[in-house]
N, C-alpha and C positions, 0 to 999 in steps of 0.2 A: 698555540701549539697544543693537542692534543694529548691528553696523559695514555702514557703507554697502559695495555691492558694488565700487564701483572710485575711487578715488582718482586724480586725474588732478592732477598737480604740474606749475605752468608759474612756473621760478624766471625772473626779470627785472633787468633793469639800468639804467637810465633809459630805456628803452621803453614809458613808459605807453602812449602813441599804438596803438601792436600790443596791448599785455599788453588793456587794457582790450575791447576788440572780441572778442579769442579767449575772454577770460574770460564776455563776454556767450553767445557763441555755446554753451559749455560748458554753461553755466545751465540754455541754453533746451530741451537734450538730455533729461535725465532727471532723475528724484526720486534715480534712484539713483548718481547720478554725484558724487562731492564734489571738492570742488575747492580747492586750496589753491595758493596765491600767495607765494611768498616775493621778497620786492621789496627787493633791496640798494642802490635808488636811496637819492640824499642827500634829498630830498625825496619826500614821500609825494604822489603824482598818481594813485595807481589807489583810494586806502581812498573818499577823495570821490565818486566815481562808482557806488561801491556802498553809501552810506549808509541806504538800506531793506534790504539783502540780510545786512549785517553780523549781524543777531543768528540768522539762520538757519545752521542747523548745516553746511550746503551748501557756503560758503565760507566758508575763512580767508584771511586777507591776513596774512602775517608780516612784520614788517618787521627786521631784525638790527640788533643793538643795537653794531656794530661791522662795519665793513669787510671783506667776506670775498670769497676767491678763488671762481670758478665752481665748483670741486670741494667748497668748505666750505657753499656757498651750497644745494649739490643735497645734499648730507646732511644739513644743517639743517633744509631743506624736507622730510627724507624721514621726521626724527624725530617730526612734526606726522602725515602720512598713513596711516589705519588703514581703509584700504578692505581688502577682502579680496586684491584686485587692484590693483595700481600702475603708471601711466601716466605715465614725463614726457614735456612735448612742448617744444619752443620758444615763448617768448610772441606768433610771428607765424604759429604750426602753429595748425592744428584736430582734430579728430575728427569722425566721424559718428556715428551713433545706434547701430548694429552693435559697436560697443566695448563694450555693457553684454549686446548678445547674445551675443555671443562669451565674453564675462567667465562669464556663466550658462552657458554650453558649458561651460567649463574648467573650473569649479566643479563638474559633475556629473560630469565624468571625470577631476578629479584631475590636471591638466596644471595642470602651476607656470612653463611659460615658454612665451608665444606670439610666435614670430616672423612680423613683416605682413612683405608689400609693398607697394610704395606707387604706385599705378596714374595715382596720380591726386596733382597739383601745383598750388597757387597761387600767383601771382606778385602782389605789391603794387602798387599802381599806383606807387610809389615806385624799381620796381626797373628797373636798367640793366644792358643787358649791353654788354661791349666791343667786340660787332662790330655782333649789331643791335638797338641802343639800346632803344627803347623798346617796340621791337615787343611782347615776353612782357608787358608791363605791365597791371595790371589784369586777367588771365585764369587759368580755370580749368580747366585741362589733363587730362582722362582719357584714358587706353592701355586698351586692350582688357584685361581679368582674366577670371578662370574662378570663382571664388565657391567654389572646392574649400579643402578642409583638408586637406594632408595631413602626416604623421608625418614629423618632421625631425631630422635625424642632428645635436645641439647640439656636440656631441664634435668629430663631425669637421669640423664649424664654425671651432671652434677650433685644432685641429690645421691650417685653410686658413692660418686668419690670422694665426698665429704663423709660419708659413715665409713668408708674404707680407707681412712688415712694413713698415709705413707707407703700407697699401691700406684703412686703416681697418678696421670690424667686417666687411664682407663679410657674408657671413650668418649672423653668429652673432645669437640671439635678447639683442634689447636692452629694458630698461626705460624706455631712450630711444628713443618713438617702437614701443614694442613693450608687452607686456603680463605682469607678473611678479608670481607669487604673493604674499603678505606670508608663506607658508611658507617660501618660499624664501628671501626676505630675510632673515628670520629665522634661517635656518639657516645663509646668507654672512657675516651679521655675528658672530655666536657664535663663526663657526670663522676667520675670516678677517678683521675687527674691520671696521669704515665697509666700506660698499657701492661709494661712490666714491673714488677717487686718482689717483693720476700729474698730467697737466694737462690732459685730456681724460676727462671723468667718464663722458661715453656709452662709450668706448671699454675703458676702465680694467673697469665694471661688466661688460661685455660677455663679456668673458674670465670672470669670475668665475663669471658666470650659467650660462655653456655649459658652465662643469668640475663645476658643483654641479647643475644641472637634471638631474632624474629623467626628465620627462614633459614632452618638447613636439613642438609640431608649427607648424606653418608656413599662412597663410590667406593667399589671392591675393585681396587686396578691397581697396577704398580705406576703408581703418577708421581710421589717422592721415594725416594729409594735409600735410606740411611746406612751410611757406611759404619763398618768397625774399626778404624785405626788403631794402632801401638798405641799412641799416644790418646786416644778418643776415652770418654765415659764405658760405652761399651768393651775397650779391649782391656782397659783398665777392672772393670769389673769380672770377665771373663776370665781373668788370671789373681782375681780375688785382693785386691790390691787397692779397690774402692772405698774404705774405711780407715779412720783413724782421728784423734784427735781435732778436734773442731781448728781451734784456733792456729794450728800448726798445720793447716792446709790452705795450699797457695788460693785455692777458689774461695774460701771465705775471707781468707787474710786480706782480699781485694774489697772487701767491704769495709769504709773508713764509719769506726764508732756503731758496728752494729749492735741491737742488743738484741741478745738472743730471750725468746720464749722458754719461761722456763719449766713448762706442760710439756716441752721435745725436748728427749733427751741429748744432751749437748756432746753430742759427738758426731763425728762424719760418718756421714752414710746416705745410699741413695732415700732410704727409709725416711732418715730425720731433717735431710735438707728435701723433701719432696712434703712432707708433714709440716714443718715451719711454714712453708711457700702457702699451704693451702690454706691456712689458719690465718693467714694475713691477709690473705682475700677475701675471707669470710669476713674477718672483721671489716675490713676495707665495704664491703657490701652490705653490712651490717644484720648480718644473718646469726637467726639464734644460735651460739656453739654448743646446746644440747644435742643437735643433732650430729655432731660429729662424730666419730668412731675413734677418740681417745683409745679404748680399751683395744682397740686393733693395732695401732702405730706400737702401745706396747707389745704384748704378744711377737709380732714381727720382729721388733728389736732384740726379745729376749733368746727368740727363737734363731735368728739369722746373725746376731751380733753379743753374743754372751760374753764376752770380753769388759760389756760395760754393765751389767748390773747394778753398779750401784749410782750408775746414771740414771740407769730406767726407771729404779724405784723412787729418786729423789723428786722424778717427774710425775710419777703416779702421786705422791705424797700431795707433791706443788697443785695437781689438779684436782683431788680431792677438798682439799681446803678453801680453793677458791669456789665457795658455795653461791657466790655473786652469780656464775656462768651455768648452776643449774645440773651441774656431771657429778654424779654421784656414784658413791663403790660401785655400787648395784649396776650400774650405767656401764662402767668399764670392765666389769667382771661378764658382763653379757657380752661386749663388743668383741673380747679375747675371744669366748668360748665360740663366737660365729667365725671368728678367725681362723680359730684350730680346724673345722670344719673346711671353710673356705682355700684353705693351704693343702688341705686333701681331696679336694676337686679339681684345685690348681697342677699339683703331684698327677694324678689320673689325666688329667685334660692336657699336658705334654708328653708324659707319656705316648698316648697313640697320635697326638700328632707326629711322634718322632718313630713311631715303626709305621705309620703311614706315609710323613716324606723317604723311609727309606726306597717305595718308590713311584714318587708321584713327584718329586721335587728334581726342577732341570735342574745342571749344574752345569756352567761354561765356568774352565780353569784357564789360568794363562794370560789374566787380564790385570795389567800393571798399575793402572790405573783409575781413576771417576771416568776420566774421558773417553778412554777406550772400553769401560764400562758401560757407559751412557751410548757407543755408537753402536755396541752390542745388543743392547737391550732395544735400540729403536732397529733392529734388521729383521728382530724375532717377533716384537710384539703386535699381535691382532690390531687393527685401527677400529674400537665400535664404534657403531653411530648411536650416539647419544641427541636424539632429535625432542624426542616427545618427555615432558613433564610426570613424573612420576607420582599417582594419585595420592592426595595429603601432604604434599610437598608445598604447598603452598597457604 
């Protein structure tokens, strides 16, 4: 039999509410799309809702026979998916039907990592922000795209996000929310064992992907669509509520016997669990940590999370000292001062994106949820023809 062309994995947590909708909408895309579920909830609420679709080879529902971390949960899920192509999304994201075009692209020119953009955003009618409430609720947000592919430097991707530590993947081509061979996995786990680790599995894989990827390029299209739920990373941070004690937070508390780094400041934040993850990879791949951007993940911290100073400092101290790794004052005093900089080109560079969406960004209201989402977005969006190989793509 045949492997299906793409493999789309949406691991979950007691979210049936989201999982179940994004799952429907995945379905309704193509023959060639398989889809598999790994549901680490204590109760099963998503297998009932798909009791005709069960014995179709289209969807699995795994369910774990033990309690596992988000990073054990997304490589459990990855050992099950044998599409040619592998997609994970969040259980409140979507796709559009362009994922299996694109897939067929990649497939005839040999590209094992494709980096999206994401043009285009859903917001749950569930979702709050802290300043204007309810306004983003229930809406389907597209920005202007180009429908272009072109050829994407994965390396120096890497080489961004490793001096800018705790700014998450930046652009490096991910698995989360992006699009990656089963060659390539294949060839990450052989040489470098599980695909995901640290405490951040999108971030951890990300690094990986861009130091192993041969052939990728980069598509300015709304192909994965990442929702904001109540409940999601997004809606949580949106209402400022992403922070707080390390060990007293359910997402790492899910890690049995971690030990944490003690270079990152040991508290929750998207900062220090996206910083830990990259640090793990680097060593995992065994890359000198002089070139990291230490002096940045503090900065951010100090700047974005002042509550914990005497985290921050304990870690600048911790990384100072360890002279074995090569990061010296000097090192991290330059890394901040690019930071400070860099956080005011960030300030400007939203800025007019946000008096330019006020009017260049669609906005469809009224949509309850992923799946009616998903049939929205495929009524509106252009179909390009992506035929010909884009020069140095290869």
């Amino acid at each position: 039999m045949r492997a299906p062309l793409v493999s789309v994995v949406v691991p979950t947590h007691e979210r049936a509410h989201y999982a179940v909708s994004t799952i429907r909408s995945l379905l309704e895309l193509s023959d060639e799309i398989e889809v598999v579920v790994s549901d680490s909830s204590e109760n099963d609420a998503i297998s009932p809702a798909f009791a005709g679709v069960q014995a179709s080879a289209r969807l699995k529902v795994l369910r774990p026979t033990k309690k596992l971390s988000v990073v054990d949960n997304f490589n459990f899920a990855l050992r099950s998916a044998v599409g040619r192509y592998v997609c994970f999304i969040g259980d409140d994201d979507f796709v559009s039907s362009e994922l299996v075009t694109i897939a067929k692209w990649a497939d005839r020119h040999c590209v094992d990592a494709v980096k999206l953009t994401f043009p285009a955003l859903y917001f749950w009618p569930d979702f709050r922000h802290r300043t204007a409430g309810g306004e983003f609720a229930g809406t389907l947000r597209i920005s202007p795209f180009t429908s272009r592919i072109m050829p994407h430097d994965a390396r120096q991707a890497a080489r961004d996000a490793l001096d800018n530590l705790g700014a998450g993947p930046l652009e490096m081509p991910r698995i989360y929310a992006g699009l990656i061979s089963s060659h390539l996995i294949k060839k990450i786990t052989e040489k470098h064992g599980e695909l995901f680790g640290g405490v951040s599995p999108d971030v951890y894989s990300a690094l990986l992907i861009s130091m192993e990827a041969e052939q990728c390029v980069k598509i300015d299209f709304p192909v994965v669509i990442p929702g904001a739920s109540g409940a999601s990373t997004a809606g949580l941070s949106a209402q400022g509520r992403h922070v707080g004690g390390l060990r007293d937070n359910p997402h790492i508390s899910a890690f049995e016997n971690l030990e944490w780094d003690p270079r990152i400041p040991e508290f929750y934040s998207v900062q220090t669990v996206w910083g830990f993850s990259i640090l793990k990879a680097a060593e995992k791949l065994g890359l000198p940590l002089s070139t990291i951007g230490f002096g940045r993940l503090y900065f951010k911290c100090m700047v974005f999370q002042k509550g914990y100073l005497a985290e921050i400092w304990r870690s600048i101290l911790s990384c100072v000292r360890r002279e074995s790794d090569g990061v010296s004052a000097l090192q991290i005093i330059s890394g901040a001062v690019r930071e400070f900089f860099w956080l005011v080109g960030e300030v400007i560079r939203r800025l007019r994106l946000r008096l330019r969406a006020q009017t260049e960004v669609s906005i469809q209201k009224g949509l309850i949820n992923s799946q009616t989402a998903s049939r929205h977005l495929q009524a509106v969006s252009p179909k390009p023809d992506w035929q010909d190989e884009p020069r140095g793509a290869r």
